[in-house]
C-alpha positions in Angstrom: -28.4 -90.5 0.6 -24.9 -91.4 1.1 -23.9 -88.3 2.8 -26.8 -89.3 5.2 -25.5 -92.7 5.5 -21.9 -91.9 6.2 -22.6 -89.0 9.1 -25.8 -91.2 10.4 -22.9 -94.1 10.5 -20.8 -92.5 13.3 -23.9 -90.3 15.0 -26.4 -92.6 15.4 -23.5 -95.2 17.5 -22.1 -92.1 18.9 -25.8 -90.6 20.4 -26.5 -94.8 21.2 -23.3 -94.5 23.4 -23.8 -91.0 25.0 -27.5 -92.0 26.0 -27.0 -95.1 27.3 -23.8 -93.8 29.8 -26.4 -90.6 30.7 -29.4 -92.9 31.6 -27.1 -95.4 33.5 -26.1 -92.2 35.7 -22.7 -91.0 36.7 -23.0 -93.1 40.1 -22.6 -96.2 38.4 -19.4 -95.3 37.2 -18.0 -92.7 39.1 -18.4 -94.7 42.8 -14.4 -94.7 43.3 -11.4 -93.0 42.4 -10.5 -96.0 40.6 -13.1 -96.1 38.0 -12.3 -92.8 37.6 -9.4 -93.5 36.4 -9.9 -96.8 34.5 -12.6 -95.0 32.2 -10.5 -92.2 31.8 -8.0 -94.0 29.9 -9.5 -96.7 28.4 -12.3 -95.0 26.6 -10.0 -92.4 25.0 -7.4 -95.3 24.3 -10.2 -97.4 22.4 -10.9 -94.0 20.1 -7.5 -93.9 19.7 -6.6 -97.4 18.6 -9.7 -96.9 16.2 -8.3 -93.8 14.5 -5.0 -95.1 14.0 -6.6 -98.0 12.5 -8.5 -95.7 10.0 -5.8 -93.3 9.6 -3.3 -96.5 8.1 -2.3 -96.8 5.3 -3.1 -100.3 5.3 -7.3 -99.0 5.6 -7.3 -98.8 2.4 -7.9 -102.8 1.9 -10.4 -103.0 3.9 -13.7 -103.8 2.5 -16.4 -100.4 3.0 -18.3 -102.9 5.7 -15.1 -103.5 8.0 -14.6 -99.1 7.6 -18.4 -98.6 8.8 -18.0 -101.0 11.7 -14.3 -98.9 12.9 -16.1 -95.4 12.1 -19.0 -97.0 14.4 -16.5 -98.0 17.3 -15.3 -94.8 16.9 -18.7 -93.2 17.5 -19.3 -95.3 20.2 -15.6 -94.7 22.3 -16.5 -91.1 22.1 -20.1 -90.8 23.2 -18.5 -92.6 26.0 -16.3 -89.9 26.5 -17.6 -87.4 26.2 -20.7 -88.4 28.7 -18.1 -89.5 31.1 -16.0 -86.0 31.4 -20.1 -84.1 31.3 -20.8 -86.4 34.1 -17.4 -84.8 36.3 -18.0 -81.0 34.7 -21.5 -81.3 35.6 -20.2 -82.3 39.5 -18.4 -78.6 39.5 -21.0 -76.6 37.3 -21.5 -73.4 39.3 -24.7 -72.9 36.9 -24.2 -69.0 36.3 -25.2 -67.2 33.2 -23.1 -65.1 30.7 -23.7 -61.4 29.8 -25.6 -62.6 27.2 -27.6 -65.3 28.5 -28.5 -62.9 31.3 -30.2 -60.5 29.1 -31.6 -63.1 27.1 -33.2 -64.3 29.8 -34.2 -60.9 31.4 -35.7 -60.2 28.0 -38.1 -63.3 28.3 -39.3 -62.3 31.8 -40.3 -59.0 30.2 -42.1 -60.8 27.4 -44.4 -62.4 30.2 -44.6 -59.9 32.2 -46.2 -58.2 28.6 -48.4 -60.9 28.1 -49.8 -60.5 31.8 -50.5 -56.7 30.5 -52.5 -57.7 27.8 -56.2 -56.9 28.7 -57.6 -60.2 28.1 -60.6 -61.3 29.5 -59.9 -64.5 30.4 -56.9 -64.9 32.6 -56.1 -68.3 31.0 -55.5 -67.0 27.6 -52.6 -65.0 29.0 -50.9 -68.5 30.2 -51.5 -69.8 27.4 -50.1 -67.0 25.3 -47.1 -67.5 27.4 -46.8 -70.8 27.1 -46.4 -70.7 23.5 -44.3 -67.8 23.2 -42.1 -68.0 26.2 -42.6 -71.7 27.6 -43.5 -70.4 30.8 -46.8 -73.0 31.6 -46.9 -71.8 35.3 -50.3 -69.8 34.8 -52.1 -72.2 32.4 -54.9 -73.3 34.7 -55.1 -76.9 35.7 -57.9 -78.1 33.7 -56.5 -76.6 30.2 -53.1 -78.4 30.9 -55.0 -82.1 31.4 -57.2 -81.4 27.8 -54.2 -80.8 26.0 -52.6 -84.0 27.7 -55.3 -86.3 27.8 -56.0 -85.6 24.1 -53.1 -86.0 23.1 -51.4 -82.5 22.2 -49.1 -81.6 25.1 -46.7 -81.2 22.8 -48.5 -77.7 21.7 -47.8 -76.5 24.7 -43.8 -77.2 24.9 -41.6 -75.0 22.9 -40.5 -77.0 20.0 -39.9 -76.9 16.1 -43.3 -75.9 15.6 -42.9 -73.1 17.3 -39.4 -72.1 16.1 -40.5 -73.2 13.0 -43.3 -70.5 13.1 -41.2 -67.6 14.2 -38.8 -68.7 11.2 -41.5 -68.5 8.5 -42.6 -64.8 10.0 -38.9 -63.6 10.0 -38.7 -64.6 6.5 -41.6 -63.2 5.2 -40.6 -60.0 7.1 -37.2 -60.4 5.3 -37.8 -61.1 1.9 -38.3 -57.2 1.1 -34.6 -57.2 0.8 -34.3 -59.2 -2.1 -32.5 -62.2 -3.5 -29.2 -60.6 -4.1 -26.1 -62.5 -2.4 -25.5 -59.9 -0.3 -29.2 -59.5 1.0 -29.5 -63.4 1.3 -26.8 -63.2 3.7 -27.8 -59.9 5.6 -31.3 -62.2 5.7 -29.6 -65.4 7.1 -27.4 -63.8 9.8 -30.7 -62.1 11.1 -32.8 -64.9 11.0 -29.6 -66.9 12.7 -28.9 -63.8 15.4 -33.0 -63.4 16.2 -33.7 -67.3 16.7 -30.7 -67.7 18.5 -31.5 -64.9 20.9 -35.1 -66.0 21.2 -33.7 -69.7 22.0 -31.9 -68.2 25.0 -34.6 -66.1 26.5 -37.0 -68.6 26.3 -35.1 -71.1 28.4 -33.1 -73.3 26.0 -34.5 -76.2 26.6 -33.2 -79.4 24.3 -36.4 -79.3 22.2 -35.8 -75.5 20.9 -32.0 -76.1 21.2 -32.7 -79.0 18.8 -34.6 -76.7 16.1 -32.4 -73.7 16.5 -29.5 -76.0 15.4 -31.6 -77.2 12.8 -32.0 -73.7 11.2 -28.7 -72.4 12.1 -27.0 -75.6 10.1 -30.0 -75.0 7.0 -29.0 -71.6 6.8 -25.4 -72.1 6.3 -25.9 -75.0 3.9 -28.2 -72.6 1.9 -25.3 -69.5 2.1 -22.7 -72.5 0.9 -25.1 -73.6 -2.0 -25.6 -77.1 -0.7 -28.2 -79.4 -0.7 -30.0 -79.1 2.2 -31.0 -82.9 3.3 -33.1 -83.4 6.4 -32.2 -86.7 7.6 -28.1 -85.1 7.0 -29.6 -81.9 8.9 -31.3 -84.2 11.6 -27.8 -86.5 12.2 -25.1 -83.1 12.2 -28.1 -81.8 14.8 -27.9 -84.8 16.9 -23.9 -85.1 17.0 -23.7 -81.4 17.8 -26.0 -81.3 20.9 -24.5 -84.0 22.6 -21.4 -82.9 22.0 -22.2 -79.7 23.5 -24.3 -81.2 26.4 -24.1 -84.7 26.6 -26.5 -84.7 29.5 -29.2 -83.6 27.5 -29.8 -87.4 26.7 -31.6 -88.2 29.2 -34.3 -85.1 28.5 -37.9 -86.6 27.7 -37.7 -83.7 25.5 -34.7 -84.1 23.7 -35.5 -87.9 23.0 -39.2 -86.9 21.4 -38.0 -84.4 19.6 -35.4 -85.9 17.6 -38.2 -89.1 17.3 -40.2 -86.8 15.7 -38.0 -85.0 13.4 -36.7 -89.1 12.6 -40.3 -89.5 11.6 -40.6 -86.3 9.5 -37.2 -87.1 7.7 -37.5 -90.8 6.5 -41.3 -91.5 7.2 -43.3 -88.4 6.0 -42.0 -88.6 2.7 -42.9 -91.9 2.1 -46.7 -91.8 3.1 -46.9 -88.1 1.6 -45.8 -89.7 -1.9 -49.2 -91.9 -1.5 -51.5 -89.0 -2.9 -52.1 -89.7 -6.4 -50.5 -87.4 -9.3 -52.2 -86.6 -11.7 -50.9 -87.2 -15.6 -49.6 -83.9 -16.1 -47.8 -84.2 -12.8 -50.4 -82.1 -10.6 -52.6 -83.3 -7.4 -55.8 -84.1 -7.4 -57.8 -82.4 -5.1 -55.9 -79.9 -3.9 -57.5 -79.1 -0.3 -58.0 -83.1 0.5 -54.3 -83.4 -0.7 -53.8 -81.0 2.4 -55.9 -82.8 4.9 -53.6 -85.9 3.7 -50.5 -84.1 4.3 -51.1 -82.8 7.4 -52.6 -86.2 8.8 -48.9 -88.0 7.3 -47.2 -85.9 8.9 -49.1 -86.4 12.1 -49.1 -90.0 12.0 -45.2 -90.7 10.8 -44.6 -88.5 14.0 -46.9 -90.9 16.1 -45.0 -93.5 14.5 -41.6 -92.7 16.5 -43.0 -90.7 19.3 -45.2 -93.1 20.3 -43.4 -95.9 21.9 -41.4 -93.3 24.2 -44.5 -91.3 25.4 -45.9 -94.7 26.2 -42.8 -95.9 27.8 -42.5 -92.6 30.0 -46.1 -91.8 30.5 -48.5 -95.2 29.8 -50.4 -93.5 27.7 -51.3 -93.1 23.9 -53.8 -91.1 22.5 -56.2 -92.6 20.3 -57.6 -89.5 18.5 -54.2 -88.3 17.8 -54.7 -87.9 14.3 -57.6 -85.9 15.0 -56.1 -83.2 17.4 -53.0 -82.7 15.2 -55.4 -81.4 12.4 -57.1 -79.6 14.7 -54.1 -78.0 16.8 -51.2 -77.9 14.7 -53.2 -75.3 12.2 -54.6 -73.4 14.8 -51.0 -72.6 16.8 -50.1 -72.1 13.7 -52.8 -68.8 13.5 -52.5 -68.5 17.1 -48.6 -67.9 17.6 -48.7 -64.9 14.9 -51.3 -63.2 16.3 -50.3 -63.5 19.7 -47.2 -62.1 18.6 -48.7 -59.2 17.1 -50.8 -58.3 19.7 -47.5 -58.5 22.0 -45.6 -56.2 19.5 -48.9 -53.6 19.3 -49.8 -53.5 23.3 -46.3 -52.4 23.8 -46.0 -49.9 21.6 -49.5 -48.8 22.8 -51.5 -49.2 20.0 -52.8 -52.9 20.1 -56.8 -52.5 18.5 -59.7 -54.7 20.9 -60.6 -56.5 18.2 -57.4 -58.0 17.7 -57.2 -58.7 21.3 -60.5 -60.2 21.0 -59.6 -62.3 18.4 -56.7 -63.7 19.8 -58.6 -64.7 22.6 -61.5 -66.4 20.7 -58.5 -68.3 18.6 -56.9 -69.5 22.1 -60.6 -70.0 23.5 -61.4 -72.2 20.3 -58.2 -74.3 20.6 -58.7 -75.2 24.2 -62.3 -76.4 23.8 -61.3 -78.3 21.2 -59.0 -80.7 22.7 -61.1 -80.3 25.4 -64.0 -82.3 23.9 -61.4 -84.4 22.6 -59.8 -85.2 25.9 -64.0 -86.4 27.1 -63.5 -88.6 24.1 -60.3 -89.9 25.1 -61.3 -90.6 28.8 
């Protein structure tokens, strides 16, 4: 816990400080010449009067509150900053893509363009499909998009940690054959690091996925370097790292739910998860119940700090929430490997009907679902 404290005691005033300049807007600042200037020396002046005062000798007598409150200034001169100077780079941006980038992202059109091959019967399963493998929602008829929205579950359709989260899990089930050795636990991390990485790119790099493929790449190496690996120190290092890198991604609906949701999993989750009774010997009771109240915790502690920001964006909350997160969450869960198998297998020319079939009654299943859902919601 105090790790968490001391790095959530210069991110949190540091993302405060970066949001607030994004959502103001550049024009509010950047009108003259003059404010140009102005900010651009007494923002970086502040951070430095701040770290000098730290960096005496003298900050040794302070008392541990008066530190927090100068680490916390410090946060908070260099969100500024750092917003300010992505504010003028994003003026002269010329938006081009790297080598890299560029075949990342060619590589994702050809994973749709796979999808669209796939001889499924209904033409709505392939935008589906693509929506949860690529994030490409173009083709996902009108009527599927407003059930997952109206009940609740729109966040299915947006690549996310759930979906990351799920390729992870098959990459390291695919990768445990090479052991436990310190050699092959690197070999595994590196791959799992270079795949999700790449996959991040091609599939947009949007802040949700940007968000969870930081959150792997900084579990990975804390697993390599033997440390405890702390969500809510995960979740901060996460946050201070993306806006560092793109400041603008504040002001992302995305980026904003995300993180809420991940806030929720970190310090609320565990909390309501400890509810389920232990028994004596230091088992659970009812094992599959214990699952249903698991799932529905972790549902509802990421209502708890979603909520108020869909509402404020959207004016809506769903009421049967809880309900389409137990339904949903397992079913992607069956949905995204199997698509992805089905992918892998037409391409190679060898994809079976039934398994085609099956992914289409899974995708069929889940849209009818939150469609009676979304009656019940309206």
């Amino acid at each position: 816990m105090t790790a968490e404290r001391d790095i959530a005691g210069f991110a949190l005033p540091f993302a405060a400080a970066v949001t607030a300049a994004v959502c103001i807007g550049s024009s509010a600042w950047n009108s003259t010449g003059a404010s140009h200037t102005a900010i651009a020396a007494v923002i970086p002046m502040g951070a430095i009067l701040v770290l000098c005062a730290l960096m005496h000798p003298r900050h040794m007598s302070l008392s541990d509150s008066h530190i927090r409150i100068l680490i916390a200034l410090l946060g908070i001169f260099t969100g500024l900053f750092c917003a300010h100077t992505a504010s003028l780079c994003a003026v002269s941006s010329t938006g081009g893509h790297g080598l890299l980038t560029g075949f990342a992202i060619g590589f994702g059109e050809r994973m749709q363009a796979a999808i669209d091959a796939i001889p499924f019967k209904d033409a709505g399963t392939a935008g589906l499909v693509k929506a949860l493998i690529t994030g490409e929602r173009a083709d996902i008829p009108r009527e599927v998009t407003e059930a997952f929205r109206d009940s609740g579950a729109s966040h299915i359709l947006s690549l996310s940690g759930m979906h990351l989260g799920i390729i992870y899990g098959i990459l390291a089930k695919l990768l445990g054959g090479f052991g436990n050795s310190p050699a092959a636990t690197r070999l595994r991390s590196v791959a799992i690091i270079t795949f999700c990485g790449f996959y991040t790119l091609a599939t947009g790099a949007g802040p949700s996925i940007v968000r969870a493929f930081i959150f792997i790449l900084l579990g990975e190496c804390a697993r390599l370097a033997g440390r405890y690996r702390s969500t809510g120190s995960i979740l901060f290092a996460a946050l201070l790292i993306q806006l560092t890198a793109n400041p603008l991604s504040a002001s992302s609906v995305g980026f904003q739910l995300s993180y809420a949701a991940m806030a929720g999993i970190a310090f609320i989750y565990p909390y309501l998860k400890g509810l389920w009774p232990e028994s004596d010997d230091g088992s659970y009771r009812f094992p599959a119940m214990r699952w249903v109240w698991n799932s529905a915790a972790m549902s509802i502690s990421c209502q708890l700090t979603t909520g108020p920001i869909a509402y404020a964006y959207f004016g809506t909350f769903p009421q049967y929430f809880l309900l389409t997160n137990l339904i949903a969450v397992p079913l992607t869960g069956i949905i995204i490997p199997a698509a992805l198998l089905t992918l892998v297998l037409s391409v190679c020319g060898i994809c079976p009907a039934f398994l085609v079939q099956s992914t289409e009654w899974l995708a069929t299943l889940l849209t009818e679902s939150l469609g009676i859902i979304a009656v019940m919601q309206g």
